[in-house]
PQR file of N, CA, C, O and H, with PARSE charges and radii, in Angstrom:
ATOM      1  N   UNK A   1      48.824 -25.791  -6.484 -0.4000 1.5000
ATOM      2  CA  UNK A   1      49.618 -25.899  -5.268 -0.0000 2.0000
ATOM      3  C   UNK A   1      49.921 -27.373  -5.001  0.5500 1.7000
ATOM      4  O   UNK A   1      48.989 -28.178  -4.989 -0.5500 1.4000
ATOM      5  N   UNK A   2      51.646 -27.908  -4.704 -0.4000 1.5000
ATOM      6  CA  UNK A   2      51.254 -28.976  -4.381 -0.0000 2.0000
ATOM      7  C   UNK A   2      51.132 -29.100  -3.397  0.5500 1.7000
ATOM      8  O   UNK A   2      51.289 -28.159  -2.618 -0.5500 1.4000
ATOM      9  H   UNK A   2      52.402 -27.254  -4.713  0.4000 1.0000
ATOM     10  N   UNK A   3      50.698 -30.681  -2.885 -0.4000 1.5000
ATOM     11  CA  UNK A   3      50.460 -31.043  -1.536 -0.0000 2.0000
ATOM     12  C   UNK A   3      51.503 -32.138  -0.940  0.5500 1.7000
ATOM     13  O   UNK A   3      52.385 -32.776  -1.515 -0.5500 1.4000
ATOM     14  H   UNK A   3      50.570 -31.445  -3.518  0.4000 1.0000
ATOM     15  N   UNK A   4      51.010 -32.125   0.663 -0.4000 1.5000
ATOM     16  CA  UNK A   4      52.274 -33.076   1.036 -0.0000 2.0000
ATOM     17  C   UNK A   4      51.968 -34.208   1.031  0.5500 1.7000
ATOM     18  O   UNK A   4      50.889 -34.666   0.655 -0.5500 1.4000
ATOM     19  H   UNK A   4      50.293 -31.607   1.130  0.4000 1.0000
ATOM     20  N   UNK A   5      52.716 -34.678   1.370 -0.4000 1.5000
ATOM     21  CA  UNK A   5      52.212 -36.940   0.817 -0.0000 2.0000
ATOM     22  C   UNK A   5      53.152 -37.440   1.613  0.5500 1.7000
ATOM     23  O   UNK A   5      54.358 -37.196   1.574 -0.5500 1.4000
ATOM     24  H   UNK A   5      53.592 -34.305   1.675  0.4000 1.0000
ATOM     25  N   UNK A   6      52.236 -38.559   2.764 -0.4000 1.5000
ATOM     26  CA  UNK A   6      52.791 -39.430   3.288 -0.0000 2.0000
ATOM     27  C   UNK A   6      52.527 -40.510   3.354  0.5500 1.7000
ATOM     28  O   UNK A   6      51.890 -40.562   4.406 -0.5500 1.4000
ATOM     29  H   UNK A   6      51.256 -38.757   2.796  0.4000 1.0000
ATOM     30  N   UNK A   7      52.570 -41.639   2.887 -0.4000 1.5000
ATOM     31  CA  UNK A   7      52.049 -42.651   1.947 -0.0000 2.0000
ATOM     32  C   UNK A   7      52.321 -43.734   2.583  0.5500 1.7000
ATOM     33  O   UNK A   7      51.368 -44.388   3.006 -0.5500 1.4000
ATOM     34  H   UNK A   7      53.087 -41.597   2.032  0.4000 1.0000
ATOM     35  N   UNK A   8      53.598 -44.178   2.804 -0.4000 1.5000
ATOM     36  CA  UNK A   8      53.359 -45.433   2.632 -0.0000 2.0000
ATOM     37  C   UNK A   8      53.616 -45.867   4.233  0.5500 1.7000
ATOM     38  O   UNK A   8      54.510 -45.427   4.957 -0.5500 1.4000
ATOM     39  H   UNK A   8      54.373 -43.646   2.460  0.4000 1.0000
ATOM     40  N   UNK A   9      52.543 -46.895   4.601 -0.4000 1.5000
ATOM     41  CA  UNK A   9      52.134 -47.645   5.451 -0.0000 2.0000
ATOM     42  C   UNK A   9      52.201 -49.328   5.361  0.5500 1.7000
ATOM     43  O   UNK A   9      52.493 -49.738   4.238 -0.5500 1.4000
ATOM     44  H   UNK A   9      51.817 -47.252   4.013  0.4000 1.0000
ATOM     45  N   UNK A  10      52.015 -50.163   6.193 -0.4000 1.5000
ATOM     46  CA  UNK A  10      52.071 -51.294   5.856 -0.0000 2.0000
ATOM     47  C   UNK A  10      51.217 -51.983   7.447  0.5500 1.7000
ATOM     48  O   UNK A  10      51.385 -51.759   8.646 -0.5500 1.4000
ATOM     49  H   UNK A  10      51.779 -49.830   7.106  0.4000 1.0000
ATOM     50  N   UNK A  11      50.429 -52.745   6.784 -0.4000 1.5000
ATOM     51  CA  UNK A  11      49.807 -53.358   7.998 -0.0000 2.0000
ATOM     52  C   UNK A  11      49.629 -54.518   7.954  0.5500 1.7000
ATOM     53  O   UNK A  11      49.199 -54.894   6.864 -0.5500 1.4000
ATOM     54  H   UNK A  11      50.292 -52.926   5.810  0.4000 1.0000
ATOM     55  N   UNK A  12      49.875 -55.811   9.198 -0.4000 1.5000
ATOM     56  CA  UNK A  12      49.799 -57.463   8.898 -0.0000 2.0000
ATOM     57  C   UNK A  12      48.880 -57.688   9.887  0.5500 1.7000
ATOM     58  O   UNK A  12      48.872 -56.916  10.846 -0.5500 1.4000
ATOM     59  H   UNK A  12      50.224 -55.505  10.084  0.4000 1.0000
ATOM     60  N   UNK A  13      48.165 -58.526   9.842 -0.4000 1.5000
ATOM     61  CA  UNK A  13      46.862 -59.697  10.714 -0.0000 2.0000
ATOM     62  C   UNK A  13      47.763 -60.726  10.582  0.5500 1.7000
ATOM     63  O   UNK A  13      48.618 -60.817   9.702 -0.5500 1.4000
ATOM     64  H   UNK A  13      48.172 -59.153   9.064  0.4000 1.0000
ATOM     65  N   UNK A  14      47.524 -61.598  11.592 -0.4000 1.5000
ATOM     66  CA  UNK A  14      47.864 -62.738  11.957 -0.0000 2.0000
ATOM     67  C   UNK A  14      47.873 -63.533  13.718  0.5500 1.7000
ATOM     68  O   UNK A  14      48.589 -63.155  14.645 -0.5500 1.4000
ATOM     69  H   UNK A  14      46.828 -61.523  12.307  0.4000 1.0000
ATOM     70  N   UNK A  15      46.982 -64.549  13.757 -0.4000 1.5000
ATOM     71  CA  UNK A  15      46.659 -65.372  15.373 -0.0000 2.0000
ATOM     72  C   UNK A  15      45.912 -63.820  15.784  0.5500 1.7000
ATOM     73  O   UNK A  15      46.164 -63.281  16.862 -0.5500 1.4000
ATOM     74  H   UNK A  15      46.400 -64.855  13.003  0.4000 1.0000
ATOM     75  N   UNK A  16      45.510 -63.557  15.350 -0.4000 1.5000
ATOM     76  CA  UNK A  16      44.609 -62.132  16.003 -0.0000 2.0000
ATOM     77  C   UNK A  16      45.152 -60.892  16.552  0.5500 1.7000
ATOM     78  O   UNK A  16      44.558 -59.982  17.131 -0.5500 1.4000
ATOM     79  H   UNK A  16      45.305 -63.995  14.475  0.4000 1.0000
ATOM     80  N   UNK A  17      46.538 -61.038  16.229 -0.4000 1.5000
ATOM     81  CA  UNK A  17      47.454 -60.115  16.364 -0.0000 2.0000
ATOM     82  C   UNK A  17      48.062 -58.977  14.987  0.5500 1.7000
ATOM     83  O   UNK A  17      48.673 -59.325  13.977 -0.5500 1.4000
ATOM     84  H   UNK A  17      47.020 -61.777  15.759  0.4000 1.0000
ATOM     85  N   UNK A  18      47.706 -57.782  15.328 -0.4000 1.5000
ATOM     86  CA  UNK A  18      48.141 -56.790  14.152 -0.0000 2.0000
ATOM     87  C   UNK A  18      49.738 -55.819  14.431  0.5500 1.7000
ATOM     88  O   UNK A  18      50.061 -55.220  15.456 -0.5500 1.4000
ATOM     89  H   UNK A  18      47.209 -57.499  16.149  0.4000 1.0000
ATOM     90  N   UNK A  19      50.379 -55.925  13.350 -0.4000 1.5000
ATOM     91  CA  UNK A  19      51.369 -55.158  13.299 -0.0000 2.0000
ATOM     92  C   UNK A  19      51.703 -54.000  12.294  0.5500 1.7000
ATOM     93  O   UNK A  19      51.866 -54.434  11.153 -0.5500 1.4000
ATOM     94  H   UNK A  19      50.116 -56.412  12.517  0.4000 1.0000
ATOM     95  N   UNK A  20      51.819 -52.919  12.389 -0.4000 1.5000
ATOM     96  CA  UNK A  20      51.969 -51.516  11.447 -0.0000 2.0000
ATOM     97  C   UNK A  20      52.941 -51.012  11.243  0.5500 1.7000
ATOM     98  O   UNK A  20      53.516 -51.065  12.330 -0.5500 1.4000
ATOM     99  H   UNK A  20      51.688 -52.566  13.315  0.4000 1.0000
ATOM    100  N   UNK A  21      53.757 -50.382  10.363 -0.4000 1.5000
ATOM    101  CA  UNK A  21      54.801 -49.958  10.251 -0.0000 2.0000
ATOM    102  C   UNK A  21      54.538 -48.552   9.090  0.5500 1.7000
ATOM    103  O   UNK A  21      53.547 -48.449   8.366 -0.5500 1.4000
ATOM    104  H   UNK A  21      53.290 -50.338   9.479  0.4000 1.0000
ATOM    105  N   UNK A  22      55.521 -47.710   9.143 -0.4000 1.5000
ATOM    106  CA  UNK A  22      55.674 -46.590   8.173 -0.0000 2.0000
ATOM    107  C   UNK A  22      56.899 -46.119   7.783  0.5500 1.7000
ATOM    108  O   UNK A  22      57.772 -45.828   8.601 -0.5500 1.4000
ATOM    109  H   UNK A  22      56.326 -47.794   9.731  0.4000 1.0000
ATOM    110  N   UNK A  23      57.033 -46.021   6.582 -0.4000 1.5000
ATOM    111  CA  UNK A  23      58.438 -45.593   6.402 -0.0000 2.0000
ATOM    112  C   UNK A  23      59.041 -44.079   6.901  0.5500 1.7000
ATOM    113  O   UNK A  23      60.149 -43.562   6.757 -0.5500 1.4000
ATOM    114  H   UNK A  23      56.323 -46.257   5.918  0.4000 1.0000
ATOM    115  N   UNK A  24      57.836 -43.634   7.530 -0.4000 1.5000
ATOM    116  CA  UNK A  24      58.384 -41.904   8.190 -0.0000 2.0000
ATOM    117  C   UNK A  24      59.257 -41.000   7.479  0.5500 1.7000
ATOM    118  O   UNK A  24      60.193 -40.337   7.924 -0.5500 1.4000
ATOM    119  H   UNK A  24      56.936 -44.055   7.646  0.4000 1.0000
ATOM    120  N   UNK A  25      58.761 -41.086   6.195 -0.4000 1.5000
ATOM    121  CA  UNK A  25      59.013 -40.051   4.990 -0.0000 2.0000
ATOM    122  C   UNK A  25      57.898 -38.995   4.399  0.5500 1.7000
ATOM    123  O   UNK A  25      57.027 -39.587   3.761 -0.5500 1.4000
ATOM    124  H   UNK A  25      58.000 -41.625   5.834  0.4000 1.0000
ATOM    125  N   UNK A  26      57.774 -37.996   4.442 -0.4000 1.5000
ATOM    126  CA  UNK A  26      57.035 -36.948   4.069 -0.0000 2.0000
ATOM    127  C   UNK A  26      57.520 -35.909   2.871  0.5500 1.7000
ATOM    128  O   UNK A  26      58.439 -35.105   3.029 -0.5500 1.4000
ATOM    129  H   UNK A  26      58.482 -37.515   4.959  0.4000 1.0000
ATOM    130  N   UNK A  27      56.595 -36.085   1.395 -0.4000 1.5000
ATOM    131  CA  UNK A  27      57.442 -35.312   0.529 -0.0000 2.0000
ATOM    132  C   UNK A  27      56.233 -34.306   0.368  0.5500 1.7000
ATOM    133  O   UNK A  27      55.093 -34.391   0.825 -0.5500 1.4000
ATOM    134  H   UNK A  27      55.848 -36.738   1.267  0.4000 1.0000
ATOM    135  N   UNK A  28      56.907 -33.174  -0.538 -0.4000 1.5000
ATOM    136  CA  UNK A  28      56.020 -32.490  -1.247 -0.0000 2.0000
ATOM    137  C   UNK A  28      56.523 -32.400  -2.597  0.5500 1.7000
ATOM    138  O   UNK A  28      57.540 -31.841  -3.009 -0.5500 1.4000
ATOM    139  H   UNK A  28      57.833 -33.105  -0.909  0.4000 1.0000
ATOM    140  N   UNK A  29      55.420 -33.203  -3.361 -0.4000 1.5000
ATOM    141  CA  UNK A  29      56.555 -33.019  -4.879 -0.0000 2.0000
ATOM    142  C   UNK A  29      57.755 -34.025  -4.814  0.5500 1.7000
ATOM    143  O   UNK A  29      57.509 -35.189  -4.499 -0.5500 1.4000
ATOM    144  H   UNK A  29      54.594 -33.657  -3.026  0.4000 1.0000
ATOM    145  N   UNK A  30      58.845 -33.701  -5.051 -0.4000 1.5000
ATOM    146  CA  UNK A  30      60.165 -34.360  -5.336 -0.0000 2.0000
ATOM    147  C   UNK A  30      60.728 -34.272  -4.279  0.5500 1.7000
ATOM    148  O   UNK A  30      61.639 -35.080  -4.098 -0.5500 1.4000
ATOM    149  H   UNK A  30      59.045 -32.755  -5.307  0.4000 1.0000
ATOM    150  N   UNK A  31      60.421 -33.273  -3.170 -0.4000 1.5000
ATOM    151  CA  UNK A  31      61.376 -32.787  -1.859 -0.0000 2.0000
ATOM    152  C   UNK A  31      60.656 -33.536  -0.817  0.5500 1.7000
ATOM    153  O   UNK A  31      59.513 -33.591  -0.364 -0.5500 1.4000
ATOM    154  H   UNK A  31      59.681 -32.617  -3.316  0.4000 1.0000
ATOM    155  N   UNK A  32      62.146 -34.253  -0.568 -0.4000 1.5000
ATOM    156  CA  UNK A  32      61.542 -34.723   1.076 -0.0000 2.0000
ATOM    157  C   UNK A  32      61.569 -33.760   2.612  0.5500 1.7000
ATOM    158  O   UNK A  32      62.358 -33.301   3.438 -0.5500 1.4000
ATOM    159  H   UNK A  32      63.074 -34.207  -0.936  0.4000 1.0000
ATOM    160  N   UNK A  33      60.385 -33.829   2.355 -0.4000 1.5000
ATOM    161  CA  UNK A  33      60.133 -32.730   3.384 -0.0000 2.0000
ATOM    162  C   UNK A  33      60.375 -33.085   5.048  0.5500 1.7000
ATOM    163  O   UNK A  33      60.835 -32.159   5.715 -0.5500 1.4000
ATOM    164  H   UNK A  33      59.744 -34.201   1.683  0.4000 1.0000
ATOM    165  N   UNK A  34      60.204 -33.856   5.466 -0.4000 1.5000
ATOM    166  CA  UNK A  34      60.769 -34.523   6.945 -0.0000 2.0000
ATOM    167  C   UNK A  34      60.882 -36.285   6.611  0.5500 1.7000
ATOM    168  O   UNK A  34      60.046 -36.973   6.026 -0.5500 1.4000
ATOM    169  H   UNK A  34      59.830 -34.609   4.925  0.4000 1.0000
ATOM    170  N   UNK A  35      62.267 -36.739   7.225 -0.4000 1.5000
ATOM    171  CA  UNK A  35      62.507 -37.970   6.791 -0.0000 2.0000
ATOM    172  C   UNK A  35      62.327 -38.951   8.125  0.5500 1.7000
ATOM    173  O   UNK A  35      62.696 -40.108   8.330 -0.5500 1.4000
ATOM    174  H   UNK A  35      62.946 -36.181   7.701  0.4000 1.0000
ATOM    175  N   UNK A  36      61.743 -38.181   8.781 -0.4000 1.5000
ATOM    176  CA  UNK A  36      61.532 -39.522  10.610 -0.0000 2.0000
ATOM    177  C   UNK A  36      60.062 -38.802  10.755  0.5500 1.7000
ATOM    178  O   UNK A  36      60.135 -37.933  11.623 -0.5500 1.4000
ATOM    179  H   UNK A  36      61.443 -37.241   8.614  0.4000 1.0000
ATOM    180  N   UNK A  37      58.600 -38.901  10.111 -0.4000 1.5000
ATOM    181  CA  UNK A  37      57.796 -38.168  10.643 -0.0000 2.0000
ATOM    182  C   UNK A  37      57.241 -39.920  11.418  0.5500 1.7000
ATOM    183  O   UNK A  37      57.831 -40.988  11.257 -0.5500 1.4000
ATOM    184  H   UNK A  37      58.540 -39.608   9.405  0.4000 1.0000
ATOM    185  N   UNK A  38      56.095 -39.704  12.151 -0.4000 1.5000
ATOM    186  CA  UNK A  38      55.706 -40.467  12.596 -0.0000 2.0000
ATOM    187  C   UNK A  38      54.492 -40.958  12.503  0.5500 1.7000
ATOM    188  O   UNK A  38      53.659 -40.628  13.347 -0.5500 1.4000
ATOM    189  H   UNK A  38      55.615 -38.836  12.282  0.4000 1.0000
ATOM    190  N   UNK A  39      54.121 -41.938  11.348 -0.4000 1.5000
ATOM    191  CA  UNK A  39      52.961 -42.365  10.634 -0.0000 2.0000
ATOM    192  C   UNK A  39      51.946 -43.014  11.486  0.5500 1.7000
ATOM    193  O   UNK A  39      50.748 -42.742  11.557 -0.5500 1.4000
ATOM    194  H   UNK A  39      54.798 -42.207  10.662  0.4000 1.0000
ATOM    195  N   UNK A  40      52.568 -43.851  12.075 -0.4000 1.5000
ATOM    196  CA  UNK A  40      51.654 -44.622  12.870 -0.0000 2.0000
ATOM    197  C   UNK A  40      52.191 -44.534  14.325  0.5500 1.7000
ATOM    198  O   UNK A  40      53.364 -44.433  14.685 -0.5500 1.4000
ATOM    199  H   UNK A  40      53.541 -44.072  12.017  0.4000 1.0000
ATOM    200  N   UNK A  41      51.014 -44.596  15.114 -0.4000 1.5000
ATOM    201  CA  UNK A  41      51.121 -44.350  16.352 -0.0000 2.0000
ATOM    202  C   UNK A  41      50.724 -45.482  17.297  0.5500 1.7000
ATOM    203  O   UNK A  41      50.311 -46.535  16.811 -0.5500 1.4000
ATOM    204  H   UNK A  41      50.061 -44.677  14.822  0.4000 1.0000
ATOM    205  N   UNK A  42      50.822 -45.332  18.568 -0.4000 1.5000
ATOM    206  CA  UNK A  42      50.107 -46.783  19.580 -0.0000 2.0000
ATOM    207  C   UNK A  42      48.860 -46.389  19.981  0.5500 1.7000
ATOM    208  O   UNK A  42      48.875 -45.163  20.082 -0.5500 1.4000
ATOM    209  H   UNK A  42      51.158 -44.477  18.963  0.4000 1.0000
ATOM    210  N   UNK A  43      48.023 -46.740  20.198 -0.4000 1.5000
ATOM    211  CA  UNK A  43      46.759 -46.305  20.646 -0.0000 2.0000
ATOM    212  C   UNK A  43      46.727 -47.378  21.922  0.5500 1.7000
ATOM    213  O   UNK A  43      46.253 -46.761  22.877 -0.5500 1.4000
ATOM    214  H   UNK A  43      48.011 -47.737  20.117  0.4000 1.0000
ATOM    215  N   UNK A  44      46.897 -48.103  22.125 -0.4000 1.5000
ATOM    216  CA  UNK A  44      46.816 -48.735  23.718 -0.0000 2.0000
ATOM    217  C   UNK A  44      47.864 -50.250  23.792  0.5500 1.7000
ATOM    218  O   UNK A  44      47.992 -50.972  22.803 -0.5500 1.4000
ATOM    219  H   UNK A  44      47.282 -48.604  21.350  0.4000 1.0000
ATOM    220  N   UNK A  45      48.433 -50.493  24.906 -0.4000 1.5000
ATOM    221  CA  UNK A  45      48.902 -51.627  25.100 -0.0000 2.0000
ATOM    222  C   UNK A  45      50.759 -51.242  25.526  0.5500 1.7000
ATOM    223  O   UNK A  45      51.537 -52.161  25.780 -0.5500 1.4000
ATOM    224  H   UNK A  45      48.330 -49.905  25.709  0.4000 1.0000
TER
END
């Protein structure tokens, strides 16, 4: 069975400040399965 895969992330440090990003692509296999999912989220601020 395959599975779904949402991969790629990206995270920077810098002056003590962090920034995250995701490309909000979700495949299974070869098929992109949702192309705006939402990888990373805010947790406070």
């Amino acid at each position: 069975m395959q599975q779904f895969e949402g991969t790629t992330i990206l995270g920077v440090r810098r002056d003590g400040r962090v920034a995250m990003a995701g490309d909000g692509q979700v495949t299974l296999g070869d098929t992109v399965m949702k192309g705006n999912a939402r990888k990373v989220r805010r947790l406070y601020g």
